[in-house]
C-alpha positions in Angstrom: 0.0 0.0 0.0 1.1 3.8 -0.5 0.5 6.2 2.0 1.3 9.6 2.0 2.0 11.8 4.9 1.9 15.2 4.0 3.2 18.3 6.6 1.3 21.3 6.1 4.1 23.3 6.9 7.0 24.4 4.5 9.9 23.3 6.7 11.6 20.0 5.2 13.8 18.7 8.2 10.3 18.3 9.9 9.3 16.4 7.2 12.4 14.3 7.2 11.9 14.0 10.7 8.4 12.5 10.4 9.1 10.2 7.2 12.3 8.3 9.7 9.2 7.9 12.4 6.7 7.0 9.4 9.2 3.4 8.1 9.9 3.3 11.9 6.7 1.4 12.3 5.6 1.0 8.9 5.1 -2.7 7.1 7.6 -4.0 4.8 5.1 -3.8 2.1 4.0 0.1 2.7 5.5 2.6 0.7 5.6 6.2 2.4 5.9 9.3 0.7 6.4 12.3 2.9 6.3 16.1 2.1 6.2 19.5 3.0 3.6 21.7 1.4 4.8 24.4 -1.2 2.3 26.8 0.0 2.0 27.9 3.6 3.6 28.9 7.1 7.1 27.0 7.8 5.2 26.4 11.3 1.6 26.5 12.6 1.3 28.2 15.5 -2.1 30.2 15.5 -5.1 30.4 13.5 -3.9 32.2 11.2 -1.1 30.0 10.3 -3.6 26.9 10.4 -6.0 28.6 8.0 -3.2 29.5 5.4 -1.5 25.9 5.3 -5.0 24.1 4.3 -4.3 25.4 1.1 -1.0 23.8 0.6 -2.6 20.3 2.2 -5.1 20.9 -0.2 -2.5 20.8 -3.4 -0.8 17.9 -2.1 -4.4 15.9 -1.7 -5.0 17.6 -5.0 -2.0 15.9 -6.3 -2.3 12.8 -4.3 -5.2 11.5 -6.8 -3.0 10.9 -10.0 -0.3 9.4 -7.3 -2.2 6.0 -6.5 -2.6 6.9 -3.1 -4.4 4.2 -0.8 -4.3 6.8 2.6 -3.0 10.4 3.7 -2.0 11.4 6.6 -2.3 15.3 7.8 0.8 15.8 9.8 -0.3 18.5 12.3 -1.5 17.9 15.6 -4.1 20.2 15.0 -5.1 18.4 12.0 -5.9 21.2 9.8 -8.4 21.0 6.8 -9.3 16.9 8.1 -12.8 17.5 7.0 -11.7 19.0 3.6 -9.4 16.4 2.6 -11.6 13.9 3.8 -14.2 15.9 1.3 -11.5 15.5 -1.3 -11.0 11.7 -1.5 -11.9 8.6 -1.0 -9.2 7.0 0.3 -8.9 7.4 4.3 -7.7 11.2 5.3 -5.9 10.9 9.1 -4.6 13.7 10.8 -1.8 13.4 14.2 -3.6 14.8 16.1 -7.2 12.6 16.1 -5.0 9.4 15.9 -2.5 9.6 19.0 -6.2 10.6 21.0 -8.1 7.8 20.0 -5.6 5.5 20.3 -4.8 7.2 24.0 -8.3 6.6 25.1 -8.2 2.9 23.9 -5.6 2.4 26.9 -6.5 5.0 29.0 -9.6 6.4 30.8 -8.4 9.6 30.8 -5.0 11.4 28.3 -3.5 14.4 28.3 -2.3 16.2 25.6 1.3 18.3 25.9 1.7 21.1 22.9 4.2 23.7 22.1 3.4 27.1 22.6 0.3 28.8 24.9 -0.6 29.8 21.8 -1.6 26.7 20.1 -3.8 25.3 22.9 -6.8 27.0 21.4 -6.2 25.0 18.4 -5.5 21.8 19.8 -9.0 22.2 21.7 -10.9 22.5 18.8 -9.2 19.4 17.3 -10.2 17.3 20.5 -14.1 19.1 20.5 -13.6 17.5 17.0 -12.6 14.3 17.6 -15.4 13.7 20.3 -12.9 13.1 23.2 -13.6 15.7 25.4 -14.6 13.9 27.6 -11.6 12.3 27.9 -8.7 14.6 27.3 -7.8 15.6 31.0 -5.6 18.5 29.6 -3.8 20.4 27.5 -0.2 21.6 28.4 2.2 23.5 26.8 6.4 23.4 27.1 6.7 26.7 26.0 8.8 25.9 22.9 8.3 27.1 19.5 7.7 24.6 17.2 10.9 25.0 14.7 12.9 25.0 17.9 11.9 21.2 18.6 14.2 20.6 15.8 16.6 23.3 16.7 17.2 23.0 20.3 16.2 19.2 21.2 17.7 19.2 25.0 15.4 22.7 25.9 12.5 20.4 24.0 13.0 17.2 26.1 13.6 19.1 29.3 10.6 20.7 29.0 8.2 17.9 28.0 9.5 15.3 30.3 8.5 17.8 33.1 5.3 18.8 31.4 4.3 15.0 31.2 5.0 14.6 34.7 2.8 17.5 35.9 -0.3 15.7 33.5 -0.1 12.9 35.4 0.6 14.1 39.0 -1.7 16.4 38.5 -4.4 16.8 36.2 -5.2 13.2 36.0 -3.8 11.8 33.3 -3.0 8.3 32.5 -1.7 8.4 28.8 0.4 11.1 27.0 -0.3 12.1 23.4 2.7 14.2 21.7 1.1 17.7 20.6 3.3 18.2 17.6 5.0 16.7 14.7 8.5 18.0 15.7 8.2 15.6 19.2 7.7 12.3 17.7 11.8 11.5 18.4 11.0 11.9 22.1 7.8 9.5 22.3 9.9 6.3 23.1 12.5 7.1 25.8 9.3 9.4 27.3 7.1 5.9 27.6 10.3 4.9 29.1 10.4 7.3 31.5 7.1 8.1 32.2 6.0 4.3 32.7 2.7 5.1 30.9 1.5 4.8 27.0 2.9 7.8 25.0 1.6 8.3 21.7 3.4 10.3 18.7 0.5 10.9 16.2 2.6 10.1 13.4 3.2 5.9 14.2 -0.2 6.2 15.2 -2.0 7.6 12.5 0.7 5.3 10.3 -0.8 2.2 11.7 -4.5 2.8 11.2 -4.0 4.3 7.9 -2.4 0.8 7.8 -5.4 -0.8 8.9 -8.3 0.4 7.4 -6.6 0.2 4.0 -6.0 -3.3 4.8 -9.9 -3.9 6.1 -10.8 -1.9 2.3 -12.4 1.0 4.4 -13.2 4.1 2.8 -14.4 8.1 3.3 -18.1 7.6 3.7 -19.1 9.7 1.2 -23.1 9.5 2.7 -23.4 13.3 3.6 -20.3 15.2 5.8 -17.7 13.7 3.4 -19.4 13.7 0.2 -17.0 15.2 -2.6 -16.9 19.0 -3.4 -19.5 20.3 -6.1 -18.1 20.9 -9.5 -17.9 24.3 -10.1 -15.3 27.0 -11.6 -12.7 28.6 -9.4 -11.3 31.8 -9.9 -7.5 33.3 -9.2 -4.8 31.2 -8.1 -7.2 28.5 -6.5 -8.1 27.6 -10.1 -5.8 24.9 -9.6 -8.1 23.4 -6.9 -11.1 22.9 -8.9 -12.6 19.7 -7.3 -11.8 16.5 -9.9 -14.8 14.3 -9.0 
């Protein structure tokens, strides 16, 4: 099977980053193709960097048709433009962040989630209302850390989210960690270590149940929510974008 994970930011040694975690846990006999969007933010870290990168996810979906493409994978904790890709295509559309939670609360009664910056909590909220696991995301913490500096300055990164991790689950209840952000995904295993409780990077997780429901033939319902775009003209440089189906 091919599956392609696609970061919706521009910056590539993320991307590398999450392809060596992708054929970490990938099956011999699943191809991944990783890259960056050429359109967008080299990091999201608000709204407004969110809402600009779905057009550059939306290319590389775009593109992914004509690429035999059996899943996607949004690489973004905050899984940005889900629904749209999921709109898009047939094949199954996972995003990071919906995949570490889900398969959190599978081993856990209660997760918590540890992001970047303040800033970004907002976001990561709205991914969890999303997701339908409010009810059991006991919280959202950030480190504090931009996110190009999780592949800049590693040691600040792992400082910070070891002891961020350990406040979740003296604290707030937590019995499960999921990694809030792409850049982390190198930390997930000596964390678990540590932490002698499940930690989840999103991308092996959303890599293993793209894995699985390609296997099981499983598709985008395409009922009502999902059902592909109308045809219609576009105008201006979204012309591109006009929806194939």
């Amino acid at each position: 099977m091919r599956i392609k994970i696609i970061n919706p930011n521009t910056t590539k040694t993320m991307t590398d980053s999450i392809y060596m975690a992708a054929i970490s846990c990938a099956r011999s006999d699943t191809e991944i193709v990783a890259v960056s969007s050429n359109n967008g933010p080299e990091s999201i870290e608000n709204f407004y960097d969110q809402h600009v990168s779905v057009i550059g996810l939306m290319e590389e979906i775009h593109n992914g048709i004509d690429e035999n493409i059996d899943a996607y994978i949004i690489a973004a904790a905050c899984d940005p433009g889900l629904y749209v890709a999921r709109e898009m295509v047939d094949a199954p559309v996972i995003g990071i962040g919906e995949a570490a939670m889900h398969m959190a609360s599978l081993v856990s009664a209660k997760f918590s989630i540890v992001t970047v910056l303040p800033r970004i909590v907002p976001l990561i909220e709205k991914a969890v209302e999303q997701s339908g696991l409010s009810s059991k995301c006991a919280s959202i913490r950030s480190i504090n850390v931009c996110v190009l500096d999780t592949e800049n300055n590693p040691l600040l990164t792992e400082t910070e989210l070891y002891k961020s991790c350990q406040q979740a689950l003296e604290y707030d209840g937590a019995e499960a960690i999921c990694l809030g952000c792409s850049g982390m995904t190198k930390f997930a295993e000596e964390l678990e270590n540590k932490l002698g409780v499940p930690v989840f990077d999103g991308v092996i997780a959303a890599v293993k149940l793209a894995e699985s429901l390609v296997e099981m033939k499983k598709h985008n319902s395409k009922l009502l929510t999902f059902k592909n775009p109308t045809k219609k003209e576009y105008a201006g440089y979204v012309k591109g974008l006009e929806p194939k189906s």
